[in-house]
C-alpha positions in Angstrom: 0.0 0.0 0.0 3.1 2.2 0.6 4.4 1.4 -2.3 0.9 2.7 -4.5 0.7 5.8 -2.6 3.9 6.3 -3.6 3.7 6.2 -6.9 0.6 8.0 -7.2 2.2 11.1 -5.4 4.8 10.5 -8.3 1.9 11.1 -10.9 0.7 13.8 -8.9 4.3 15.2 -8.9 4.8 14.9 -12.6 1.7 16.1 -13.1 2.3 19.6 -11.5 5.5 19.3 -13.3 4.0 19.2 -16.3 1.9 21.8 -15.8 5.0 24.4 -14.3 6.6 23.4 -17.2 9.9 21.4 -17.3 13.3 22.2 -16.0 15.8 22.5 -18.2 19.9 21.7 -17.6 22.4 24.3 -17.3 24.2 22.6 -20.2 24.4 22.8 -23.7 25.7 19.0 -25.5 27.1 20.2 -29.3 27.0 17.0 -31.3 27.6 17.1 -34.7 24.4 18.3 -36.0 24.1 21.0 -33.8 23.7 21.9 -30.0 21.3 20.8 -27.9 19.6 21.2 -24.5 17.9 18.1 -22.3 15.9 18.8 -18.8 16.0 17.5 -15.3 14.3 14.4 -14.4 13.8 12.9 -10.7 13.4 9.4 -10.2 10.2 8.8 -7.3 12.9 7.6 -4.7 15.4 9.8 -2.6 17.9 7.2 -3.0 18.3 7.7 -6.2 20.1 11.1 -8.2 18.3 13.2 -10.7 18.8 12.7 -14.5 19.5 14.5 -17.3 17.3 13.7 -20.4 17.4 14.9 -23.7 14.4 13.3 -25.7 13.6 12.6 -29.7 17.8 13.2 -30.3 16.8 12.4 -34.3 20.1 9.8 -35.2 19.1 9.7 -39.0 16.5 11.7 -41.1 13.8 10.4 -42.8 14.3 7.7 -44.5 12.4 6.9 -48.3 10.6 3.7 -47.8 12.7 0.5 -48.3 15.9 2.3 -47.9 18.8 3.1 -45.9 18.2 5.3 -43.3 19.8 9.0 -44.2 22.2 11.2 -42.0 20.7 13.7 -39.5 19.8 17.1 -40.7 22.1 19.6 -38.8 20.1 22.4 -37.0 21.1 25.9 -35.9 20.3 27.3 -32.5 19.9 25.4 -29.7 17.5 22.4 -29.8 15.4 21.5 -26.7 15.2 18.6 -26.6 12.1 18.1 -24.2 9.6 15.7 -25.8 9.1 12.6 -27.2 9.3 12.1 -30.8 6.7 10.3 -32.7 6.8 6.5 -33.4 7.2 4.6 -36.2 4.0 3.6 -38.4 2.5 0.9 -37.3 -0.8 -0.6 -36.6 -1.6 -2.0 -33.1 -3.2 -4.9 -31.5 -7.3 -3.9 -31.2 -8.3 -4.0 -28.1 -11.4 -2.3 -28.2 -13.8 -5.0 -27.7 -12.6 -6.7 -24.6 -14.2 -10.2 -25.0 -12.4 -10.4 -28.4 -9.3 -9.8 -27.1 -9.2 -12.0 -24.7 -9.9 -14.8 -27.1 -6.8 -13.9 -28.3 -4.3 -13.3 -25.5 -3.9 -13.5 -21.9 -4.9 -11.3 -19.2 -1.7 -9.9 -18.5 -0.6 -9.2 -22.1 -4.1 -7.2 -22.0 -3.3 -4.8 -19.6 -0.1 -4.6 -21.0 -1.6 -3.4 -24.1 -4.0 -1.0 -22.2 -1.1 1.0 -21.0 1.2 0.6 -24.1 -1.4 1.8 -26.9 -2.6 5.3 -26.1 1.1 6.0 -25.8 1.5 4.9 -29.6 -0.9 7.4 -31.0 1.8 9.9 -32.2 3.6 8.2 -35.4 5.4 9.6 -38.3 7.6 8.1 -41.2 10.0 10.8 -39.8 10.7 8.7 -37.0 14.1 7.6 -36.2 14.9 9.7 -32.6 16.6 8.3 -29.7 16.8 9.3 -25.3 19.2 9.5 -23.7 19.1 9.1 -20.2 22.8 10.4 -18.3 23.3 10.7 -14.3 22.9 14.0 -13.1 26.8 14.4 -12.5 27.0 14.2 -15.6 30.4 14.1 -17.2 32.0 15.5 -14.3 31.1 13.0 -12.2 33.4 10.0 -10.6 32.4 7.2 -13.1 32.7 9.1 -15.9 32.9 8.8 -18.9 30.0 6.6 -18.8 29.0 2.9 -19.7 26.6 3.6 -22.0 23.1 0.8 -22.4 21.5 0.9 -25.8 18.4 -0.6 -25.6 15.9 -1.7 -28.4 13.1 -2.8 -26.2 10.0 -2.8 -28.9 8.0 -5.9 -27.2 6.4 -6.9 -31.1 8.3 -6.7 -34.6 5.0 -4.9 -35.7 3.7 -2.6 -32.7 5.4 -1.0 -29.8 8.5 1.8 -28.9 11.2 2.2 -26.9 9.7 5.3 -26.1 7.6 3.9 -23.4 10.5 2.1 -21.5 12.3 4.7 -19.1 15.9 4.4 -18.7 16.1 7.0 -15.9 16.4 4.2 -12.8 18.8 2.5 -14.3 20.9 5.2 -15.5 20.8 6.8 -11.8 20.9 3.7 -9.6 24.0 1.6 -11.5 25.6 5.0 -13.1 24.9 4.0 -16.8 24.4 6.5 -20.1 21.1 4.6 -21.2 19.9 5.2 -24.6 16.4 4.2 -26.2 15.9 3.9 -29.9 13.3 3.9 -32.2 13.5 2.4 -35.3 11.2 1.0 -38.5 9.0 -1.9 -37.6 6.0 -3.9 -39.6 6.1 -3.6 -42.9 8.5 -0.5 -43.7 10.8 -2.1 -41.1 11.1 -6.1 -42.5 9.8 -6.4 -45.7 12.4 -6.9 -48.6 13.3 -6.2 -51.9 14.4 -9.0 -53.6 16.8 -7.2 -55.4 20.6 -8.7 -54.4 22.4 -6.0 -54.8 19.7 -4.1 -52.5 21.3 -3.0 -49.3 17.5 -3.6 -47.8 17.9 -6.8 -49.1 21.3 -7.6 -47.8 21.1 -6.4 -44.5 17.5 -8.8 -44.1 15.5 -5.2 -43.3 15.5 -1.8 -42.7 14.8 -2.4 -39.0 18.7 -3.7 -38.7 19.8 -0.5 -40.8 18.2 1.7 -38.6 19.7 0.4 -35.7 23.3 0.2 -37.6 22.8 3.8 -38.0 21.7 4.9 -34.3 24.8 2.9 -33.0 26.5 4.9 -35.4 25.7 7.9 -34.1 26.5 6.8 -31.1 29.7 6.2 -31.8 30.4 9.5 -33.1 28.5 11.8 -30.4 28.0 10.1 -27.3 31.3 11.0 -25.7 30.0 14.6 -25.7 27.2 13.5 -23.0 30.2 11.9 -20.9 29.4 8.1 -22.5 32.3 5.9 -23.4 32.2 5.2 -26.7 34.4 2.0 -26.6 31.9 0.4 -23.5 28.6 -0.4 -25.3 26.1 -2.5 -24.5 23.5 -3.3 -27.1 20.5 -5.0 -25.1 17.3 -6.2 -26.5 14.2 -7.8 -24.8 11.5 -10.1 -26.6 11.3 -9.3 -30.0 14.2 -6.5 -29.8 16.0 -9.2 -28.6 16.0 -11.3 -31.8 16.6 -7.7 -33.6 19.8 -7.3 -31.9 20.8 -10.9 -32.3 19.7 -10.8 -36.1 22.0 -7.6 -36.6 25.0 -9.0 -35.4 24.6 -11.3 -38.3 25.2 -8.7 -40.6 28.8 -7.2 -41.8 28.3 -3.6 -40.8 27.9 -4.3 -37.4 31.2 -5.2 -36.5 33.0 -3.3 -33.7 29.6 -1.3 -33.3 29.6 -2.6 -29.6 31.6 -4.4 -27.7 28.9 -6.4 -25.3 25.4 -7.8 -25.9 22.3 -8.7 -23.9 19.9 -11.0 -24.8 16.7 -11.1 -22.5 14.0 -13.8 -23.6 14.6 -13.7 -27.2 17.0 -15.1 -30.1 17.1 -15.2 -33.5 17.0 -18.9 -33.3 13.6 -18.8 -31.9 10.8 -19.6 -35.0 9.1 -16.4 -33.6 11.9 -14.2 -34.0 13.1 -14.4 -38.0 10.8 -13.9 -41.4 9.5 -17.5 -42.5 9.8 -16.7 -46.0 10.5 -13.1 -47.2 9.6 -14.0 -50.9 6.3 -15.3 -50.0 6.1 -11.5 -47.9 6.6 -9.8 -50.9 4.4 -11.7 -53.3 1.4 -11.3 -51.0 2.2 -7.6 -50.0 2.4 -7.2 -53.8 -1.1 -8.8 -54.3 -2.8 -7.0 -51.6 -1.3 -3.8 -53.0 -2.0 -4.5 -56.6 1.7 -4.0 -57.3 2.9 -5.1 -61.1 5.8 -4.4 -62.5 5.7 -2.7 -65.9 8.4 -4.6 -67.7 10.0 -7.4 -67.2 13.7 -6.1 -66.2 12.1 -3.6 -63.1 13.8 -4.8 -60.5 12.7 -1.7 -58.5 8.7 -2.3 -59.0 7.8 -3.4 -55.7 9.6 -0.2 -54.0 8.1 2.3 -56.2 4.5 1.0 -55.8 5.1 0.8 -52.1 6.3 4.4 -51.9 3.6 5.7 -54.4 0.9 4.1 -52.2 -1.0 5.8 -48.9 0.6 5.0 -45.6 -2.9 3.3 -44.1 -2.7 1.3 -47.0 0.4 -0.5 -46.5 -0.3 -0.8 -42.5 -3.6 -2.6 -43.3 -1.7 -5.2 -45.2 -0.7 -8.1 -43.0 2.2 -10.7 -43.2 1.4 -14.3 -43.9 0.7 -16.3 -40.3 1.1 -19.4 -39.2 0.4 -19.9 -35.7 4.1 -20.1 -33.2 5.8 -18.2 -36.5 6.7 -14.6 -37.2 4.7 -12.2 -39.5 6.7 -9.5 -40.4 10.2 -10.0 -38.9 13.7 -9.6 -39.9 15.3 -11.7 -42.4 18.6 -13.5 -41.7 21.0 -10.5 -43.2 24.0 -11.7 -46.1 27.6 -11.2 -46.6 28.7 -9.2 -48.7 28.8 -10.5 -52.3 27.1 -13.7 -51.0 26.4 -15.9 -53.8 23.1 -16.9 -52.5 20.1 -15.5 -51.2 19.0 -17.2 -48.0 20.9 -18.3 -45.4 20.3 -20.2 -42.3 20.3 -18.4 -39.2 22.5 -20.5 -37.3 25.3 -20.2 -40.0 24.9 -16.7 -40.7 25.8 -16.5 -36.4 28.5 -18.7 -37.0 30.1 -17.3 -39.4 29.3 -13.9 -38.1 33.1 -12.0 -36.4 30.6 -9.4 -34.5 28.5 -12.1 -32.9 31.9 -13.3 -31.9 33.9 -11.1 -30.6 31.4 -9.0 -28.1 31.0 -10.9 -24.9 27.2 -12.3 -24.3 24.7 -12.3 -21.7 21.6 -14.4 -22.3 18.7 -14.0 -19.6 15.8 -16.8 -19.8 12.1 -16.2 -18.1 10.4 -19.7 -16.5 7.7 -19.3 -19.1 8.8 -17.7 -22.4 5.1 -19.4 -24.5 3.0 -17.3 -22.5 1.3 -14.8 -25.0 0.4 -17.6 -27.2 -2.4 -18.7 -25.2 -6.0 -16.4 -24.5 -7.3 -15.9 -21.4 -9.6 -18.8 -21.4 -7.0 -21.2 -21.8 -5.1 -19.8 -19.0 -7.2 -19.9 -16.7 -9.4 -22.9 -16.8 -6.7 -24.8 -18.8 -7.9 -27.2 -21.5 -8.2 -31.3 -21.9 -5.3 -33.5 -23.8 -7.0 -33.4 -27.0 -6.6 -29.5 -27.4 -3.0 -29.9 -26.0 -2.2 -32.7 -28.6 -4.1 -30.3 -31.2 -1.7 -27.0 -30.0 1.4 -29.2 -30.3 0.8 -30.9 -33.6 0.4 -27.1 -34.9 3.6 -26.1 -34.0 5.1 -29.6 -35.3 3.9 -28.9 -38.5 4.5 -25.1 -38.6 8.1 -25.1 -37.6 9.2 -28.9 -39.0 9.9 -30.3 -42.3 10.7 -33.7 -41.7 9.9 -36.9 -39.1 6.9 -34.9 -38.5 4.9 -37.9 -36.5 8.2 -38.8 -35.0 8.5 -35.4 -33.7 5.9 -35.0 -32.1 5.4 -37.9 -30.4 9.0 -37.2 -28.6 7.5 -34.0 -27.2 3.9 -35.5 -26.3 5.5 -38.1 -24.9 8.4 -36.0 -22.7 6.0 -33.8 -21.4 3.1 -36.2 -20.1 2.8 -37.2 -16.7 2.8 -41.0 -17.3 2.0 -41.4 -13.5 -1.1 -39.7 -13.6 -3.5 -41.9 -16.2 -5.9 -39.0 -15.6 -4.8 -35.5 -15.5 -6.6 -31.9 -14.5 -6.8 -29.6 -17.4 -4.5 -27.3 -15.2 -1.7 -29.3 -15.2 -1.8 -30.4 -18.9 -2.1 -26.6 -19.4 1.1 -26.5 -17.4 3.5 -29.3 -19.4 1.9 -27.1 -22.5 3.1 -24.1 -21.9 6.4 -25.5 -20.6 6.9 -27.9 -24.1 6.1 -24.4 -26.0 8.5 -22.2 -23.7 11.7 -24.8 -24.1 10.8 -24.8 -27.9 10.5 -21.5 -28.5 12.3 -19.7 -26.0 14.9 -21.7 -23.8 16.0 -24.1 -26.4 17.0 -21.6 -29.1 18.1 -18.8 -26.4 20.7 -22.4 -24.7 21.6 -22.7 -28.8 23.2 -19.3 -29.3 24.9 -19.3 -25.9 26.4 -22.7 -27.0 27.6 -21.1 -30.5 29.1 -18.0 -29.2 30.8 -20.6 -25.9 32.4 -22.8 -28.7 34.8 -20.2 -29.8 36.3 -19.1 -26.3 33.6 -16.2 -26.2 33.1 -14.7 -23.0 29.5 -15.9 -22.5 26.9 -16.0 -19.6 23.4 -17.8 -19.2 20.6 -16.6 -16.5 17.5 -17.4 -15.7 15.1 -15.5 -13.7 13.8 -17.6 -11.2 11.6 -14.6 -9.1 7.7 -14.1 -9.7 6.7 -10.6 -8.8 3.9 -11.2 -6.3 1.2 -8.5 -7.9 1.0 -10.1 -11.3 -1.4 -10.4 -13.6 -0.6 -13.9 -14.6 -1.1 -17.5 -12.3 1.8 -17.4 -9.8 2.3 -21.3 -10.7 3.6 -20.4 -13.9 6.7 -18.4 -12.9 8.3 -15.7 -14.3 7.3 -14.5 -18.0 8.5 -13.0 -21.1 7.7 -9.7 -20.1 8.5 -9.6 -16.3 12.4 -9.9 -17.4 12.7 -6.1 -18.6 11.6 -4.2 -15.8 13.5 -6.2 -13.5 16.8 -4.7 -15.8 15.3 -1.7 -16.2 15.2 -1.1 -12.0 11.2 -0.4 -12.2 10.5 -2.0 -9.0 12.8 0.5 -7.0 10.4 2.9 -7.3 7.2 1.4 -7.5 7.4 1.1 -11.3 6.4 3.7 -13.8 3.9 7.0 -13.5 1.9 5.4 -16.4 1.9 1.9 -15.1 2.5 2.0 -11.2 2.6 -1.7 -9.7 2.3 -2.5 -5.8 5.9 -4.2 -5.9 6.9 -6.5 -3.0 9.8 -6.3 -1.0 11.2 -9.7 -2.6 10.7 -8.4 -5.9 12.9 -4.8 -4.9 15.7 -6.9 -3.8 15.9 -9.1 -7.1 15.5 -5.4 -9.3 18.7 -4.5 -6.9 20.7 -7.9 -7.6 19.2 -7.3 -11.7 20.7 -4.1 -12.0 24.2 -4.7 -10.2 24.4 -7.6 -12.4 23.7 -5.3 -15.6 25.9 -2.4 -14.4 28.7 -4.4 -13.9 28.6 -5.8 -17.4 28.1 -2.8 -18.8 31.5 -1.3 -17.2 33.7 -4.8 -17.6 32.5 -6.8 -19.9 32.1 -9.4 -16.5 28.9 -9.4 -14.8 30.1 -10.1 -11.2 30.0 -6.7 -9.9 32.9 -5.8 -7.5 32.6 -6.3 -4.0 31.6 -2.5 -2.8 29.1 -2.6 -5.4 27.3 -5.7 -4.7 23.7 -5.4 -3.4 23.8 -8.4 -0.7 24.6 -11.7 -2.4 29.1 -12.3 -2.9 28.3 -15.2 -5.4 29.9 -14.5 -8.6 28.4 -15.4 -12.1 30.2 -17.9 -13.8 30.6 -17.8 -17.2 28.7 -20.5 -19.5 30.8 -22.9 -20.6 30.3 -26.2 -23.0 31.4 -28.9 -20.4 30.1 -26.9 -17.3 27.3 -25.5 -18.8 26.9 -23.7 -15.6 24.5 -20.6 -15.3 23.2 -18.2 -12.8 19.7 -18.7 -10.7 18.1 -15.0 -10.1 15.7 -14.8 -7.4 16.0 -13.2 -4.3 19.0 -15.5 -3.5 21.1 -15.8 -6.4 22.8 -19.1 -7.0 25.0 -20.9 -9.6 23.4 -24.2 -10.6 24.7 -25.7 -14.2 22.9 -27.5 -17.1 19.4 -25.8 -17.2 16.6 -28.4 -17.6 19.3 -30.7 -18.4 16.8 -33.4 -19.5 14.1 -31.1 -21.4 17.0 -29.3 -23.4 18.6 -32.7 -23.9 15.4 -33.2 -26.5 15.3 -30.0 -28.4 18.9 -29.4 -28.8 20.3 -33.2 -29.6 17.4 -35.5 -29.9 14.5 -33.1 -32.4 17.5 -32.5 -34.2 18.6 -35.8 -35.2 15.0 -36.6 -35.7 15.3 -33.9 -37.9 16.6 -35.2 -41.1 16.2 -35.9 -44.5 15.3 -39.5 -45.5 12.7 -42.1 -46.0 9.9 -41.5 -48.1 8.4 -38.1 -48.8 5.3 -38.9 -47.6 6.7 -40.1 -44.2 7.3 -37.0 -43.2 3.4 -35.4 -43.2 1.1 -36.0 -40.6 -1.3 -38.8 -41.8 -4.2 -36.8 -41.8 -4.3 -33.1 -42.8 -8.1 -32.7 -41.4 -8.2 -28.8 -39.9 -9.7 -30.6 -36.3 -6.1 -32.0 -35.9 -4.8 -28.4 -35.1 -5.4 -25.4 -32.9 -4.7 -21.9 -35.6 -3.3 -21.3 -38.7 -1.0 -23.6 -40.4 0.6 -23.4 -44.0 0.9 -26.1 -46.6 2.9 -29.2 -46.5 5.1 -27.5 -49.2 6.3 -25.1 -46.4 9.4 -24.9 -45.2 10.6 -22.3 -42.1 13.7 -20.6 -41.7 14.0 -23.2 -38.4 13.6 -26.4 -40.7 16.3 -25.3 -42.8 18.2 -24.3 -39.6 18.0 -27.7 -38.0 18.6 -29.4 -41.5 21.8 -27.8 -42.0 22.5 -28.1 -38.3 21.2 -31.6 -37.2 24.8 -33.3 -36.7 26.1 -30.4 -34.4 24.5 -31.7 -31.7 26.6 -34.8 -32.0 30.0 -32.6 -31.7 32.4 -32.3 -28.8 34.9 -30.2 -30.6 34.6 -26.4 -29.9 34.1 -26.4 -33.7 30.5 -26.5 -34.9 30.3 -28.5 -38.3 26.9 -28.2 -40.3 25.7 -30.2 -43.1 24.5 -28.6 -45.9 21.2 -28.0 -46.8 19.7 -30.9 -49.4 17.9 -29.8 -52.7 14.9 -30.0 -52.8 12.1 -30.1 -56.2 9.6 -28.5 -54.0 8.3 -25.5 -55.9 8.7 -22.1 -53.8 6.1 -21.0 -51.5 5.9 -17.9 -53.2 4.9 -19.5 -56.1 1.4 -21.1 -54.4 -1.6 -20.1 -55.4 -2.7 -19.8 -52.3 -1.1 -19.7 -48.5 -3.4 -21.4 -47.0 -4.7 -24.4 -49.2 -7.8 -26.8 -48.0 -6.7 -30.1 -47.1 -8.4 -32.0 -50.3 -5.8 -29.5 -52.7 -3.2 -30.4 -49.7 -3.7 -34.4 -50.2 -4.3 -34.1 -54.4 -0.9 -32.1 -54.9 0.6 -34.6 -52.2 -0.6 -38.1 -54.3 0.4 -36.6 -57.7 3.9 -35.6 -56.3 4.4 -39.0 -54.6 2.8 -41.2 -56.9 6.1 -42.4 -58.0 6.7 -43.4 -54.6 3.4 -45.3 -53.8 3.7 -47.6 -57.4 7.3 -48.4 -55.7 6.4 -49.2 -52.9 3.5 -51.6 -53.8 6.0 -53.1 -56.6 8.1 -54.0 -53.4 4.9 -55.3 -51.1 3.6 -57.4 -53.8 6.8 -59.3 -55.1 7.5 -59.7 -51.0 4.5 -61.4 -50.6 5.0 -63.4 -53.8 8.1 -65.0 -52.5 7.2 -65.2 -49.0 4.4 -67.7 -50.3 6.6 -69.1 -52.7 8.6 -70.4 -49.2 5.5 -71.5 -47.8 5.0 -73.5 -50.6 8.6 -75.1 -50.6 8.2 -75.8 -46.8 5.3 -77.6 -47.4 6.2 -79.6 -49.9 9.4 -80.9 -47.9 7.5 -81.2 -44.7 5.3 -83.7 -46.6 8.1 -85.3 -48.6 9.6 -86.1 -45.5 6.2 -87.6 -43.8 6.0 -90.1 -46.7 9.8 -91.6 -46.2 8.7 -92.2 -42.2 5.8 -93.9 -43.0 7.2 -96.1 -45.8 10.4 -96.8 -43.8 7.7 -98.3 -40.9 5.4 -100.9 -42.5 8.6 -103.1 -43.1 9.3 -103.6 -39.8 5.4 -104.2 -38.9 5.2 -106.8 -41.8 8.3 -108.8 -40.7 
């Protein structure tokens, strides 16, 4: 109750701020467009020192659509820079009709949205600004210059803005420069050319551009706000975490930063990367009547886009398929890279920026929790509806082995001691099966590539449950409980906007979260030093292939080692030598395609994910004990493109006819081989026979001479 008055006598403070005006700093910051002014900031806590913040900095000017974004128009004068810019286009989640949402998402993703979406309102193509949060010493104070925390924190590829996350607790309470970016999302931010020789196209988006470019400026301009320009740590949480692990795929992004945090997302995970960009562009093409006007424009598609209105390209939506991406980066390409899709796991391998910035990866208990609506979350659902939700994502995100597959995670995650289960509990193992798929497993996979080389690497998981939340306290922590924890919210009661009655248990793991941040901010290690520690002297080990050991944050933190040993042991070794090419085609498909077998959108059998291709090319790596990864390449396959599909989403009599005439080959084969089996098999019997009986005569004749004489 403390805690909520509290942060309501912050509103009411910012409030009457608000309407006094704001208080500007003494200084002026000259950067290289021009000079600038930020204002004062307190944080609602007297521990903790005001901030100076200078909002909607722009890093680039507006970019054309589908390019590169341009350099920052230089101004003259002194700008204040005292507001939020606008966001990026984009169209957001309707939550209007309440009911409907919830049939949709969870409680807790709700409310999120409630408090997210009014503060979205605000967009403009001319949209690429950053904050910058620095300690009110400023660069004469004792840790200066300053550690400086980029963070790319949009929670969707398609909605959302750093804008809403403050950086003012963290940058006071562990003496960081913390920087928030806003860059292109949804369409204008993912979808591609096509063209190779397209730096759109090569860099998998103008979403990675964008952010290329704001750590550019960075780079160039931060010193003069007393940040370090050599100690930067890029940091990304849910989807802005597989945007900053995407990015480090691509070329330009070397030496950019020199540290990395991952929190619940990869972009290993089939939620995180673009499914297949050509497909994207063929249907964005058809739902904006786009044709080209002869047959050598390569720049069509871009000039239609940029000739069309700006509601009509956010009303267009990607292709879905339920547990995949809609719009979403694409895995970026070497330069000069002789072809034009490459596996994610490859490009990371291959990548020297991925490799040479040391890595912290931070897992949540339950990383599959906005797939599910409200309904199934709270009442839970039977085995039939689990076996339905898991056969989706089987068939979604595999290519091959398909039955096989899925009868290693049905059978893994049911309670074999319990012949009759509550729905709760099978609502449970679900959400578990989903959250080791999609967000431990592939999170575990890229701390594994960047460990084989000798990178300086480091796993966590948050252990803690804040007490107030709007999600059953049996599932753990969440996706979206990891950022604020980072961010410091619960030292002060969490934000004006969105203040949360935070429990004494969950200040003390925001303390031990922050400490752990700050100190690998400043060093690269995230053991911070002995005065700086908030209670707790155990040290964070760094993740290593034999060890494998990590670090357990809750309001103790301890260092266990191989996290869910036993459940990783089947995404990460077993699914992936299940994984392979072989057999017959139709082996591979589900035996029925009826739409009762599955639980939301699927695509046709001809589909094939950036993860199948993944685990194709990556299925023996599993099997390696050398600190080298070897991957196999990908088979060819006669499958025609998806983009060329008449349609995405096909019904299951078109599924089964294109499957027959494709396999018929196959099937003549195969009962070629039954029949002339079962030809000589009774040929045997036969032969048997026949000498069983020969052999009964000779008896009988060799008796009736005895019985005569």
């Amino acid at each position: 109750m403390e805690r909520a008055c509290a942060a309501w006598c912050a509103v009411l403070a910012l409030a009457t701020l608000a309407a006094a005006g704001p208080r500007y700093s003494s200084r002026i910051v000259h950067t290289h467009a021009g000079a600038i002014r930020g204002i004062i900031v307190e944080p609602a806590s007297r521990r903790l020192e005001p901030v100076e913040v200078f909002l909607g900095v722009p890093y680039a000017g507006q970019p054309a659509r589908l390019a590169p974004p341009p350099p920052a128009p230089s101004w003259s004068g002194t700008r204040l820079a005292d507001a939020f810019a606008p966001v990026c286009p984009q169209r957001c989640p309707d939550i209007s009709n309440k009911t409907a949402a919830l049939s949709k998402m969870p409680l807790g993703i709700y409310n999120e949205l409630k408090v997210t979406v009014p503060l979205l309102a605000n967009q403009s193509e001319d949209c690429l600004f950053l904050n910058i949060y620095v300690p009110g010493s400023g660069a004469r104070g004792v840790e200066a210059p300053y550690a400086v925390v980029v963070w790319a924190g949009a929670p969707s590829h398609e909605w959302g803005s750093p804008n809403v996350l403050d950086g003012a607790v963290l940058a006071a309470r562990a003496h960081l420069l913390v920087i928030t970016i806003n860059y292109r999302i949804g369409l204008l931010g993912y979808l591609t050319t096509g063209v190779k020789s397209d730096p759109i196209q090569q860099a998998g988006g103008s979403a990675i551009l964008d952010v290329i470019a704001s750590l550019g400026w960075v780079r160039r301009n931060i010193a003069a706000f007393g940040g370090d320009p050599r100690r930067v740590t890029l940091a990304g949480h849910a989807a802005g975490a597989a945007l900053v692990n995407a990015m480090l795929m691509a070329p330009e992004s070397k030496g950019l930063v020199s540290r990395v945090l991952l929190l619940s997302g990869s972009a290993l995970s089939p939620t995180a990367m673009a499914p297949d960009a050509a497909l994207a562009r063929d249907h964005t093409a058809q739902s904006l009547r786009c044709v080209p006007e002869t047959s050598d424009d390569e720049n069509w598609l871009v000039e239609c886009i940029r000739a069309r209105p700006l509601a009509a390209l956010l009303a267009v939506d990607a292709p879905r398929a339920r547990f995949l991406a809609g719009w979403a980066p694409s895995v970026p390409l070497p330069r000069d890279s002789p072809v034009q899709v490459q596996a994610p796991t490859r490009a990371l391998h291959a990548s020297d920026a991925f490799l040479e910035c040391a890595l912290a990866v931070v897992v949540s208990t339950t990383e599959s929790y906005q797939f599910f609506s409200e309904d199934d979350i709270r009442h839970g659902f039977e085995e039939e509806h689990r076996n339905r939700i898991l056969r989706t994502y089987v068939r979604n995100v595999y290519r091959y082995h398909r039955n096989e597959i899925f009868a290693a995670i049905r059978n893994e995650y049911t309670d074999w001691e319990k012949p009759i289960q509550h729905p709760i509990n099978i609502r449970d193992a679900t959400l578990e099966s989903l959250s080791d798929a999609a967000g431990a497993a592939p999170a575990l996979r890229v701390a594994q590539l960047h460990a084989r080389r000798g990178a300086s690497t480091y796993l966590a998981h948050l252990a803690h449950q804040t007490r107030d939340a709007d999600y059953p306290q049996r599932l753990g922590s969440v996706t979206s409980e990891t950022l604020p924890y980072f961010l410091g919210l619960p030292l002060v009661g969490g934000t004006p906007i969105n203040p949360r009655n935070y429990s004494r248990g969950d200040v003390s793991v925001a303390e031990s979260t922050v400490s752990l941040l700050a100190a690998f901010a400043k060093t690269g290690d995230p053991t911070p030093k002995s005065d700086e520690r908030h209670h707790d002297t155990i040290s964070w080990p760094r993740y290593e292939i034999n060890t494998q050991q990590y670090l357990s944050i809750g309001t103790k933190l301890r260092v266990k080692s191989h996290y869910r040993g036993h459940k990783m042991a089947l995404w990460l070794h077993l699914i992936p030598q299940l994984h392979r090419p072989g057999a017959a085609p139709r082996h591979h498909q589900f035996r029925s395609v009826h739409p009762d077998m599955f639980a939301g959108e699927i695509f046709p059998e001809l589909y094939t994910t950036a993860a199948a291709l993944d685990d194709e090319e990556d299925s023996t790596e599993a099997e390696e004990d050398s600190s080298e990864v070897e991957e196999c390449e990908p088979s060819p396959s006669p499958r025609p493109a998806l983009s060329a599909l008449p349609s995405p989403h096909p019904t299951p009599k078109e599924d089964s006819l294109t499957l027959d005439s494709q396999y018929y080959s196959y099937t003549v084969a195969l009962g070629v081989t039954v029949g002339a089996g079962c030809f000589l098999l009774a040929l045997n019997v036969l032969v048997f026979a026949g000498i069983y009986l020969q052999r009964g005569r000779r008896r009988t004749a060799h008796r009736r001479p005895r019985r005569e004489g």
